[in-house]
N, C-alpha and C positions, 0 to 999 in steps of 0.2 A: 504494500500500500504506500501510495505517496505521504509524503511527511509535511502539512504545509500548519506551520505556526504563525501569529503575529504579521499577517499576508504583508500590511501594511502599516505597519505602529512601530516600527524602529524609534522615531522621535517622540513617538507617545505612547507607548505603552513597555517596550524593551522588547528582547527575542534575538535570534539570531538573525544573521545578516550575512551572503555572500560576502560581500565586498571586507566584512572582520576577520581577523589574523584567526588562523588555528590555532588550537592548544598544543600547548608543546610539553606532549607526556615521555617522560623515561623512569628506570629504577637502575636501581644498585644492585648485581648479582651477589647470593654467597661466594664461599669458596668454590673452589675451582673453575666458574662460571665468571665470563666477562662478554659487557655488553659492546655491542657492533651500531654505528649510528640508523638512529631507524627515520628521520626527518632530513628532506633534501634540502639544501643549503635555500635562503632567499634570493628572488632575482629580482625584486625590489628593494625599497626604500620603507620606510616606517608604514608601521599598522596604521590603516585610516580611521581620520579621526570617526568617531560613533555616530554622529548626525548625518553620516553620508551624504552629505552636498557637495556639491562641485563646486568651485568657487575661484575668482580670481579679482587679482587689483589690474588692470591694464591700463598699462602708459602707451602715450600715440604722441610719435612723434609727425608733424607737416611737414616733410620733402619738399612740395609746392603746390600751387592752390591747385591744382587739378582735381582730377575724378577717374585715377587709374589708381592699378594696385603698385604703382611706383610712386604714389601721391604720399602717400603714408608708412609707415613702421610701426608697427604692434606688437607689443609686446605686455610678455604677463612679468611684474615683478614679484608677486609672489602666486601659485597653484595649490589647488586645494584638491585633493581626488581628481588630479587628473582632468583640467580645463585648460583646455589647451585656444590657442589662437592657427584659425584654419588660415591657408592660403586665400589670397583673394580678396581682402578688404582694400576699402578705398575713402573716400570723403565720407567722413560719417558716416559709413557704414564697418563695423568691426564684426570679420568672420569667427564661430567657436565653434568648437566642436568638446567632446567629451570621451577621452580615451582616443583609441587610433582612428576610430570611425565616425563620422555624424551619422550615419545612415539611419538608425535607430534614435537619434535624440529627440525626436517630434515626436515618439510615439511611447516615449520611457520617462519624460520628464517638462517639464516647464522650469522655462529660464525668467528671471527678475534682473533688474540692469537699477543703476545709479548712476547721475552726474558726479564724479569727485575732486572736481576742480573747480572752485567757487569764482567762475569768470575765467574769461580766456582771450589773448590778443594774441592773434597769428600771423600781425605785423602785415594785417592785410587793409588797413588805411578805416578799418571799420571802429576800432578803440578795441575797448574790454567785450565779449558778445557773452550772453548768457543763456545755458542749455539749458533743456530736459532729455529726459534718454527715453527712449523703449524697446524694442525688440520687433524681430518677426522672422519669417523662415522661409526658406525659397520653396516655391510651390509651383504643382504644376498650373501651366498657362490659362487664365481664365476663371481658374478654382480656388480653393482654401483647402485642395489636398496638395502634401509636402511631401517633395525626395529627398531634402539633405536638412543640413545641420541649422540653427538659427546663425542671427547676428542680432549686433547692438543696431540701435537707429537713436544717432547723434545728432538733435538741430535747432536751431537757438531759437530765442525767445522775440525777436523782430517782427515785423511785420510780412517781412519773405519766407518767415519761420525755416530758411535755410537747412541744409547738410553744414554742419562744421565741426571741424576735431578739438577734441578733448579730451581728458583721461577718464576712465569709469571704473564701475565693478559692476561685477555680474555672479551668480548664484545661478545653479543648475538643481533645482527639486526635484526629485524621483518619483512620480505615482505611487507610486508602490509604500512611500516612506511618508509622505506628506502630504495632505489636502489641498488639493491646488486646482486650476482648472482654466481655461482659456474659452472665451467664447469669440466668437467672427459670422460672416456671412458666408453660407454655402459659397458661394457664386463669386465672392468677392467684389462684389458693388461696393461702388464706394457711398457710405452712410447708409448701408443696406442695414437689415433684420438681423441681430447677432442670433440665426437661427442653427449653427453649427457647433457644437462645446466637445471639446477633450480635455479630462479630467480623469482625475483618482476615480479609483473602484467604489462605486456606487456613485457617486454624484452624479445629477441628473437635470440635464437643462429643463426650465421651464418647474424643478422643484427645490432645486438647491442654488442656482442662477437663473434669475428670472429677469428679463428685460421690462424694463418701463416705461420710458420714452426719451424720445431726441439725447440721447446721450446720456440716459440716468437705468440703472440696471440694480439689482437687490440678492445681496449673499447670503441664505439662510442654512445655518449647518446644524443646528439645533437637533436634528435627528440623529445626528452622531455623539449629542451630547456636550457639543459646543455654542458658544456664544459670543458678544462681541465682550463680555464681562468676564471669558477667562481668557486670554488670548489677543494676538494683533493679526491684522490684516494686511498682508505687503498688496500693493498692488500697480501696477503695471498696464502704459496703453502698450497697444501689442499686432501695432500697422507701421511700414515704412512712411510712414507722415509724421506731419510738427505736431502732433498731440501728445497731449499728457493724461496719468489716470491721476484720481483722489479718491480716498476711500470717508466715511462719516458711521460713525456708531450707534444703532438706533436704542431706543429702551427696552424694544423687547426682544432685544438678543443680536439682531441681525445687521446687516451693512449697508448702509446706501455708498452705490458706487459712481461716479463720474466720469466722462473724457472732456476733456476741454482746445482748445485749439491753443500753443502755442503761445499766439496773440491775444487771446481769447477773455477781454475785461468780463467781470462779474460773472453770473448766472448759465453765457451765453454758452450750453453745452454741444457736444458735437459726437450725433452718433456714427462711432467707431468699435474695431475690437478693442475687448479687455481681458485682461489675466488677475489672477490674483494665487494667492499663497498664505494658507494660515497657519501661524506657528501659537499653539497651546502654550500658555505659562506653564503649564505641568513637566516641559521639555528643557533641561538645562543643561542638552549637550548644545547650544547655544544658547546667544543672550540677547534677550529680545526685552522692548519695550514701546512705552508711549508716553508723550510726554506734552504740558500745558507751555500757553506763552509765559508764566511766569518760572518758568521752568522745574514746577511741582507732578510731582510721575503719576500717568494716568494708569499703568500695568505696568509690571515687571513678572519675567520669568522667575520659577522659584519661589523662595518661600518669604525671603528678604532682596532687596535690590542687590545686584550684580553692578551697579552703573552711578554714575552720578552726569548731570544736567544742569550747567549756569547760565543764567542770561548774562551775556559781557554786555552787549549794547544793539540798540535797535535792529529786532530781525536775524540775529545773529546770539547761537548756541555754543557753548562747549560741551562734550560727552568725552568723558571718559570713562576705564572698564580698568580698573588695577586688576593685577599681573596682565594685560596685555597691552599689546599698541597699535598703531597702521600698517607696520612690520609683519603682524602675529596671526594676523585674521582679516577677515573681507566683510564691511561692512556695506549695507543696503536699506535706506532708507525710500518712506514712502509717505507723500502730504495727505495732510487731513481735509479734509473739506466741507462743502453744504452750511457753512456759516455765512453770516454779514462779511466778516472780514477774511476766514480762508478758503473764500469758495475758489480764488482765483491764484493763489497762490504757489509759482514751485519752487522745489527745495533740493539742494546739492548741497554736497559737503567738499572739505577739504583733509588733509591728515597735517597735523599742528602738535609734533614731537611725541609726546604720548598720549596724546587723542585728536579730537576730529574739531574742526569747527563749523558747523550746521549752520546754513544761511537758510534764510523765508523769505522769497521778494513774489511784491505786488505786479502785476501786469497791470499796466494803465494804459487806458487806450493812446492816448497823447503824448505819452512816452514814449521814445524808442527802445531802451533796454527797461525789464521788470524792475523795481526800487525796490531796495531794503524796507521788511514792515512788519512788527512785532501782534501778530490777531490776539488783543487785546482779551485776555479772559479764554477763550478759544483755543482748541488743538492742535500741535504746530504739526506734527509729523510721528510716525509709528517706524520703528529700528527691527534689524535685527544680524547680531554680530556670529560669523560662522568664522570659529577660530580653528587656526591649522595646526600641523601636531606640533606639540614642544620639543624642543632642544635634546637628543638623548641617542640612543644607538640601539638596533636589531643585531644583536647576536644569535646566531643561528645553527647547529643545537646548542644549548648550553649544558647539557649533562647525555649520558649516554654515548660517549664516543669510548672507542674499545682501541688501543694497541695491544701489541705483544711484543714477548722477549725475543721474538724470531724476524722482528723488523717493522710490523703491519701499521701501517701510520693509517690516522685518521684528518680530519678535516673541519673547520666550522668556517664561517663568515662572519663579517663587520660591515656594516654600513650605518652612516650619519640616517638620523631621521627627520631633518630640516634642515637647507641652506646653513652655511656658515658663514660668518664676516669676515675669519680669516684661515691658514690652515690646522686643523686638529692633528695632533700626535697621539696615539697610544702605545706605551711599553709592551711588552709581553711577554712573562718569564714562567718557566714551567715550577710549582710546587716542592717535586721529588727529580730532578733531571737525571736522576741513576735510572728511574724508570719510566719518564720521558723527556724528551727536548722538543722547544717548539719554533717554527720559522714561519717568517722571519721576526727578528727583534722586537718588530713596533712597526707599526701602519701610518700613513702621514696621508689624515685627507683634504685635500683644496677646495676650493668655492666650485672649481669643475667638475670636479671627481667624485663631491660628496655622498652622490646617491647610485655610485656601481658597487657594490658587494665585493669587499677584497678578501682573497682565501687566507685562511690559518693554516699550515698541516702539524699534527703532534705525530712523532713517530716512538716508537718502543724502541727501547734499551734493555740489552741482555743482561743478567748477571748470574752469578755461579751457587744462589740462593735457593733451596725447593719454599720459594718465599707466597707461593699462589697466588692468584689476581693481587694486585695494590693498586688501592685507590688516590689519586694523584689530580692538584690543579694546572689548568694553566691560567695566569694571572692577570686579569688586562690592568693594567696602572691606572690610577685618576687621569684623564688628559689635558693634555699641556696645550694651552691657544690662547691669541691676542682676542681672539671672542669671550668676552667674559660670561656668556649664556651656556659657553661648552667649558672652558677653563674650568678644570677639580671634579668635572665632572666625571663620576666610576660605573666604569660599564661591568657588567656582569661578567663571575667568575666562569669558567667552565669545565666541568667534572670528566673525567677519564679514567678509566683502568687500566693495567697494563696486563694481560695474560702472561700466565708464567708459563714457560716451554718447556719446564723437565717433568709435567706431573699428565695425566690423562684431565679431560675437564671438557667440558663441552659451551657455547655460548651462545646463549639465545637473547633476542637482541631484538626492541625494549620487552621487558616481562609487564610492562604497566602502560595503562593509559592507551590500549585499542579500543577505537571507537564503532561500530557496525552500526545498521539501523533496520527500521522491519521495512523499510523499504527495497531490503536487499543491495544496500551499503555491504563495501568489504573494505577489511584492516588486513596488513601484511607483519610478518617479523620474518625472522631469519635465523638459521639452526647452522650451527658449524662445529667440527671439534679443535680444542687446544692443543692440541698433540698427533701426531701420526700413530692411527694405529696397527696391530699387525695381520688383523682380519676385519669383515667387513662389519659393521656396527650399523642396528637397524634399532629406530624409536618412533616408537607406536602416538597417535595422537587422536584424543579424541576431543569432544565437548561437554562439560560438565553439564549442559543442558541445550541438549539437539533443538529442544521448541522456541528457543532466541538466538541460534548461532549453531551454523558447520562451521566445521572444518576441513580443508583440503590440501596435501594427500594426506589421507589415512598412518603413514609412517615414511621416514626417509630412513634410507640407506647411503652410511659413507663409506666410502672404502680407503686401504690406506694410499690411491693417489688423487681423490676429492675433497679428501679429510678435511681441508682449509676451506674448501669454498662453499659461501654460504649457500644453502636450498632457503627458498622462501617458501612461507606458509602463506595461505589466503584463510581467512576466516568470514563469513557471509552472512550478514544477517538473516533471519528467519522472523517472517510475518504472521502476528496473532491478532482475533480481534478484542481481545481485552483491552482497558485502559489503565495496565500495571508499572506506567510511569516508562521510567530507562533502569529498566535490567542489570545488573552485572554478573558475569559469567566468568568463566578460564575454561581455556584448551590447557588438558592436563597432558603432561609428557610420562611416558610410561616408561619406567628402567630400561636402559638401553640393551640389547641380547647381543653379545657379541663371540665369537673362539677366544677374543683377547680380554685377557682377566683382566686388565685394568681398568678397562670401559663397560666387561658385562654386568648388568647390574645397576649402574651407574644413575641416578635419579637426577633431571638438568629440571632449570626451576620451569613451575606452570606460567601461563601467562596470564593477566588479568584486561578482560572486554570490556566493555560497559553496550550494551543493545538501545537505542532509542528510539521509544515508546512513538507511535505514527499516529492512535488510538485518543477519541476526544470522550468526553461525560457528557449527554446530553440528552433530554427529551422531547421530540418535537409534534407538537400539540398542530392537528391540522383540524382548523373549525371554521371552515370560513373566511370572510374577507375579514382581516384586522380580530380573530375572533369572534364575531358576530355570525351568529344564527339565527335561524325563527322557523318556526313551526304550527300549523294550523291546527287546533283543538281538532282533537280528533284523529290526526295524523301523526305522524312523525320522519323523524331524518337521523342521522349519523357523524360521527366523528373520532376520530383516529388519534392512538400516539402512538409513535416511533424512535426507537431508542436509539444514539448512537454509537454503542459499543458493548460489548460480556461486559454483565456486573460480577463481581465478586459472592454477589447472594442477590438472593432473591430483591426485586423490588415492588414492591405494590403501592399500587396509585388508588385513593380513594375519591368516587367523584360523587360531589355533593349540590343539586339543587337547593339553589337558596325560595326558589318557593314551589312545593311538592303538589300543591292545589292548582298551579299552572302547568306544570313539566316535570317528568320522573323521568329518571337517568336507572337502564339497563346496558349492564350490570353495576352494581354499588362501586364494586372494586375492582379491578383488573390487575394480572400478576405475572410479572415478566422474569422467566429462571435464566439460569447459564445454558440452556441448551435450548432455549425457544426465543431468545431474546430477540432475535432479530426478523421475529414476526409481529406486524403489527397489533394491537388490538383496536376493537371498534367498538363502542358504545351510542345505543341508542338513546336519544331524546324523544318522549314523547309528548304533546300537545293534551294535555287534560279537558275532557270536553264537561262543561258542567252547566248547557241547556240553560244559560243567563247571559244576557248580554251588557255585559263588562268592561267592553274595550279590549284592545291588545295591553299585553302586559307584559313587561319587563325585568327581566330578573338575571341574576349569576349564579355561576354553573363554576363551583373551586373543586381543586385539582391537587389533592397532598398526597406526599411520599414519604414509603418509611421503605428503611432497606438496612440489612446489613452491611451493605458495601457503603460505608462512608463519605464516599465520590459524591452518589447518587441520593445518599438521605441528605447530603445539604442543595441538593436541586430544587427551585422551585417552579409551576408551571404555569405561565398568565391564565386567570381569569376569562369565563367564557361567557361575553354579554347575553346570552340568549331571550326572545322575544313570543309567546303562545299568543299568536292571530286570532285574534274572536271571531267563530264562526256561524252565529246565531242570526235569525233574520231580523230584519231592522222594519218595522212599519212607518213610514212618515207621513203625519200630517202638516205640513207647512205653510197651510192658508190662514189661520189664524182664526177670528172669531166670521161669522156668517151670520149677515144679520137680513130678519125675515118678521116683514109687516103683515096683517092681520088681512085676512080676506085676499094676498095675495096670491099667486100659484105658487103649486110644491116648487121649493129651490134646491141645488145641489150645495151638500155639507163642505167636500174639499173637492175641488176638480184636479188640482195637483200633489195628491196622495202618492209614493209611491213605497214597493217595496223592496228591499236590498236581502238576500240570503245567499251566503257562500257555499254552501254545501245541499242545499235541496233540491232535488230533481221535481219532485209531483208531490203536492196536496192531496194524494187523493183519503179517505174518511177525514181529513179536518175539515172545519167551520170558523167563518168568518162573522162576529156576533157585531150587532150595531144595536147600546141601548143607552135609552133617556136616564141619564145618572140622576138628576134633581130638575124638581120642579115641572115634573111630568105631568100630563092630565090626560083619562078617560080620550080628549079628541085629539090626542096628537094622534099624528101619523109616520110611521118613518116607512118610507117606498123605496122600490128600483124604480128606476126611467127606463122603459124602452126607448133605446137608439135605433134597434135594428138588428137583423142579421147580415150588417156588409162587415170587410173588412176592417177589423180594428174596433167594431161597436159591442157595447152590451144590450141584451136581446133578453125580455121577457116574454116566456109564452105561458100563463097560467103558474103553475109555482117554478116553472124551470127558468134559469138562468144560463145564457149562451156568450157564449163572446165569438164575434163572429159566425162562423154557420156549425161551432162547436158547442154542443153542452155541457156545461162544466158544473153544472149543481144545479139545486134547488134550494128554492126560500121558503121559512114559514113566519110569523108572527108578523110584529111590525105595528100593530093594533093600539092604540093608548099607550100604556106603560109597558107595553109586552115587547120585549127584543125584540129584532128584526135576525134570524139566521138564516145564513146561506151554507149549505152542507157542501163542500166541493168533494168531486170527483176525481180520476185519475188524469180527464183531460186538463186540468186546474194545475199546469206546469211551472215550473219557476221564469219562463220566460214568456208564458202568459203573463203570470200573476207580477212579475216586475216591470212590462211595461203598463198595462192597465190592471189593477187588481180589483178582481170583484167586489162591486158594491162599494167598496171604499169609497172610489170616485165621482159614484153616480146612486149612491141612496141623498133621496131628496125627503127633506122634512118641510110638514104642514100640519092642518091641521082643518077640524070639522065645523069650527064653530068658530065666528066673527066676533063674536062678543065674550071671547080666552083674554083675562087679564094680560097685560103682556108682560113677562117674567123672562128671564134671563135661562136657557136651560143647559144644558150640559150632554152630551151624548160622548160615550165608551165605547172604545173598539176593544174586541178581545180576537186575536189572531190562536187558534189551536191548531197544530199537527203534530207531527210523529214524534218531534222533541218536546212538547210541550203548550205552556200557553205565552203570548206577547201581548200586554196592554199597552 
């Protein structure tokens, strides 16, 4: 099974990470046992840093005013994982790429860019010009689909909103690591529909980026569990045009986002592409914040500030970050916006010995370059500092190198892990040099050579000792440089053994720290013997547990003209569907059987595996959309859980209706073993029918676990909003009072009666009752009307009632105070009786005599059928 962890939460949640160093396991053998290096030397330079961003400061030098790739020089003063500067840039525009290739960079990550030179004269008769930066990426012709790498897009603040050079930074965000996400036009119109987005996994145009209008767009991440209250927002326009983005912090969580033109005074927005980038406070492999005009911090990463922010003087910040500087790490800022005074405002920075100095200039229309302008009370801008590795050195193995007394030298590397200011020296002297020496002397690295990997080798020294393996240093000195960041600084020692050559002994090489996975991951070592022996020597190997790890071959044989050379072992993970974490194992070596007595017999050490676990804890409750069910009284429906891995024991899930007069849940509880786990169970809902009409009703459907597997008793499963439809008929009279003078003709009670029933097909033996509630007398009358026997009419022929050329019942009473009933029949259908329902619509009340007080009366429907009665 694949192994996939923390998909995407390297900067917010931890996990492993491609792009992070291996572990680097070894041990110590006993007697007569010496280990052989089991780790290949580095062919880089330092471990990257944890935030895995790419990142650089890049200086541009102007050639001349042109708009060729001989206009300019580009360069990165410092690289962060490998952001490199592609061939090809020219006038404001600066090419990147990421590792050897762009090919993949549009589709792995989102680039964020900064001005970092606060004004610029290129001694082109123009004065000081003042940028904004953004990005974009060559695409093919016509579209907003991409074939290669991005670039910066460098152009001032004028009213030409020009191409002109400057120096920047720029940051490379991973999908995979970071929230981020870019929106544009299919088609690439210019000021078109940003109906196009690539983004991190799950984000979704039109729900996590939503456009607004003319230039105003909305960032909602709230489903991930973010807000604009833990966390900043970088953001970035993201078209080869003079436009810029601003991001604004709304109260209920989310982002209002802007583009504005270059030149662009006030309000006046401009719709274009946007990108943006959100880095969580919770993440403090960088250092991120946000900060007020009076320069009081609006967020900071962490649990305390990392930073400090002064106002010096109008428009103009200091930020500083103790232990780093402009040197250390790549900083990228982003303006605030949607106020009075920073709706219009961009912002670039400079580097000012150990920190940054942050400007905020106004665009004004009448202006030629934007002014210096402190927004008063208001937002100035949101940071965020991605620092590169510190000062130090990758030593490469540092324990586990194995010589002997018979000559066998071993091997490690040295490399700088950041640029140097000037050249590093390191000593290097062996511990014991009786039983080993190491070359050469001492390493000397330069600002050129910092990050190639230079070799150590240690060789074995004989002596006339039955003295068995010794364990022995080689020493790297503190080293010596006019860098006072490297200067004293003590790189790691490195452990060695040195085999003794007069005894039998065997070396297996590392015994510790194999790693395998159930993905069917494989770990290597290596079996040799210390001695020539004088027949052939065979040792058996097996797994101390076959269900998380083989081994392969089964046993090696040496003979005495292989005797030295190592056989390597493969060991293989093995795939289970429990969730029992990461295993540890050993491949046991069994006495070796030999004709020569001093190896048969012989026990060389086990090795220690560790297996990891591929296998999550999990229950997945399938009910609907969001949870939500519903179910018609009378009826019912279904829903499912699904476990995601062998429990350790039994689990049972108890499900409980919160109201049982509405909906009963079959069966109560459901029970999931180790040998049936990964078959679903299903539980019905049913709809309680209780022949009253109620309304639909709403209620919750909870879901607890008990289990012995500890994993899964602290599981818990959402809530299941469930809904029982009321399925009862509904009589309506909605005419209101009907009013009827003395010696006039019979009139009709409701003409607009109607009936509503979900679930009845035929009335047949109900009755339809119509009577004088109050104030009845001896000469009322309550009647049918004959309409007719045409379509659509009710039809009296003597006590039969028809509707249309159907008869559907008969009437009796009606007389005085005597109810009026019509007994329906089986033709008396629901789509009869719900377009015109008998008698409802058409009994007419009077009466016999002219001289009836006039009183106010009252007449009662009572609807009876197969459920029941409806008044």
């Amino acid at each position: 099974m694949k192994r996939v962890k923390n998909t995407w939460t390297s900067p917010l949640g931890g996990g492993r990470n491609s792009n992070q160093p291996g572990r680097n396991f070894a041990g110590m053998l006993t007697a007569f046992v010496a280990l052989t290096s089991a780790l290949l030397p580095s062919t880089q330079a330092a471990p990257q840093p944890a935030h895995n961003v790419s990142a650089a400061n890049i200086n541009v030098v102007q050639i001349d005013t042109g708009n060729t790739s001989n206009s300019v020089a580009v360069t990165t003063t410092l690289s962060i994982n490998d952001l490199r500067i592609r061939d090809g840039s020219n006038r404001g525009d600066y090419n990147l790429q990421v590792g050897d290739t762009p090919g993949d960079d549009l589709t792995t990550g989102l680039v964020m860019t900064s001005v970092s030179e606060n004004g610029r004269d290129n001694l082109e008769g123009t004065g000081t010009n003042y940028m904004a930066s953004a990005f974009d990426g060559t695409r093919n012709f016509g579209t907003n689909e991409f074939t290669s790498g991005y670039w910066v897009v460098m152009q001032d603040c004028t009213t030409s909103r020009s191409e002109y050079n400057a120096n920047c930074a720029a940051a490379f965000f991973r999908y995979t690591n970071w929230l981020c996400g870019w929106a544009r036009n299919a088609t690439a119109i210019n000021g078109g529909t940003n109906d196009l987005f690539t983004g991190s996994p799950g984000l979704v145009l039109g729900t996590h980026f939503k456009g607004v209008s003319n230039g105003r767009s909305l960032v909602d991440l709230r489903e991930f569990g973010y807000s604009s209250s833990n966390g900043v927002l970088i953001v970035n326009h993201a078209k080869n045009e003079g436009n810029f983005a601003l991001s604004q912090t709304n109260t209920d969580g989310t982002w209002s986002l802007y583009v504005k033109d270059n030149n662009g005074n006030g309000t006046s927005y401009e719709q274009d592409p946007v990108a943006f980038v959100f880095v969580p406070r919770t993440n403090t492999t960088v250092i991120s914040g946000r900060f007020l005009a009076d320069a009081s911090l609006l967020m900071y990463s962490g649990d305390s500030p990392r930073f400090a922010v002064s106002n010096i003087e109008t428009g103009r910040w200091r930020l500083t970050i103790p232990g780093y500087t402009p040197a250390t790490g790549v900083l990228i800022v982003s303006p605030e916006g949607g106020l009075s005074l920073n709706n219009d405002n961009v912002v670039s920075y400079q580097p000012d010995g150990d920190g940054w100095i942050i400007e905020s200039r106004d665009i004004v229309a009448s202006v030629s370059f934007p002014v210096l302008e402190t927004p008063t009370d208001q937002p100035v801008a949101s940071f965020v500092f991605i620092p590169a590795a510190t000062p130090g050195f990758t030593v490469t193995p540092t324990n586990g190198l194995n010589t002997s007394e018979s000559g066998d030298a071993a091997t490690f590397k040295v490399v700088l892990d950041v640029p140097p200011t000037d050249n590093v020296t390191i000593a290097l002297t062996s511990s014991n040099p009786s039983e080993g020496i190491v070359g050469p002397a001492s390493l000397t690295f330069t600002t050129n050579n910092w990050n190639t990997p230079q070799t150590v080798t240690v060789t074995g020294q004989d002596d006339a000792m039955l003295d068995g393996p010794v364990n022995y240093s080689i020493i790297l000195a503190p080293a010596v440089s006019n860098d006072t960041n490297y200067n004293g600084l003590d790189p790691v020692d490195v452990s060695v053994v040195n085999a003794d050559n007069d005894q039998a002994g065997v070396t297996v090489s590392p015994t510790s720290g194999l790693v395998t996975t159930e993905a069917g991951g494989t770990a290597a070592f290596s079996i040799r013997l210390n001695s020539q022996p004088s027949a052939n020597v065979v040792i058996g190997l097996t797994s101390s547990n076959p269900l998380e790890g083989t081994v392969s071959p089964a046993a090696l044989t040496f003979t005495p003209l292989n005797w030295k050379t190592n056989q390597t072992v493969i060991v293989t993970g093995v795939d289970d569907v429990q969730d029992d974490g990461d295993v540890a194992y050993s491949i046991t070596t069994a006495p070796a059987t030999s004709a020569d007595p001093n190896y048969n017999g012989f026990k060389a050490p086990d090795v220690a595996v560790v297996n990891l676990d591929d296998d999550g804890v999990s229950i997945t409750l399938n009910a609907g959309t969001n949870h939500q069910i519903a179910v018609v009284e009378g009826s019912a429906t279904t829903f499912d859980y699904v476990m995601g891995s062998q429990p350790a024991g039994d689990v049972i899930i108890t499900i409980t209706s919160g109201n049982p007069g509405k909906g009963t849940v079959s069966p109560a509880t459901i029970t999931f073993t180790s040998s049936d786990w990964n078959t679903p169970r299903t539980v019905t809902l049913s709809g309680v029918d209780n022949f009253a009409v109620d309304g639909n009703t709403t209620y919750t459907i909870t879901s607890t676990v008990t289990s012995g597997d500890p994993a899964y008793a602290a599981l818990t499963i959402p809530d299941i909003a469930a809904t029982t439809i009321d399925n009862e008929a509904l009589l309506k009279l909605p005419s209101g009072d009907c009013i009827y003078g003395l010696g006039m003709p019979a009139i009709g009670i409701d003409g607009r009666a109607t009936l509503v029933d979900l679930d009845t097909v035929a009335y047949a033996g109900g009755s339809l009752t119509a009577a004088l509630t109050t104030n009845g007398t001896a000469d009322d009358r309550l009647e049918i009307r004959n309409h007719g026997n045409g379509t659509g009419q009710i039809g009296v022929s003597g006590n039969n009632v028809s509707y249309g050329p159907d008869t559907i019942g008969s009437f009796s009473g009606g007389s005085g105070t005597t109810p009026l009933v019509v007994t329906l029949n089986g033709s008396a259908t629901t789509a009869v009786a719900g377009r015109k329902p008998p008698v409802a619509k058409v009994v007419d009340r009077g009466d016999v005599d002219v001289h009836l007080i006039p009183r106010t009366r009252h007449i009662g429907y009572v609807l009876n059928w197969a459920k029941g009665a409806f008044k």
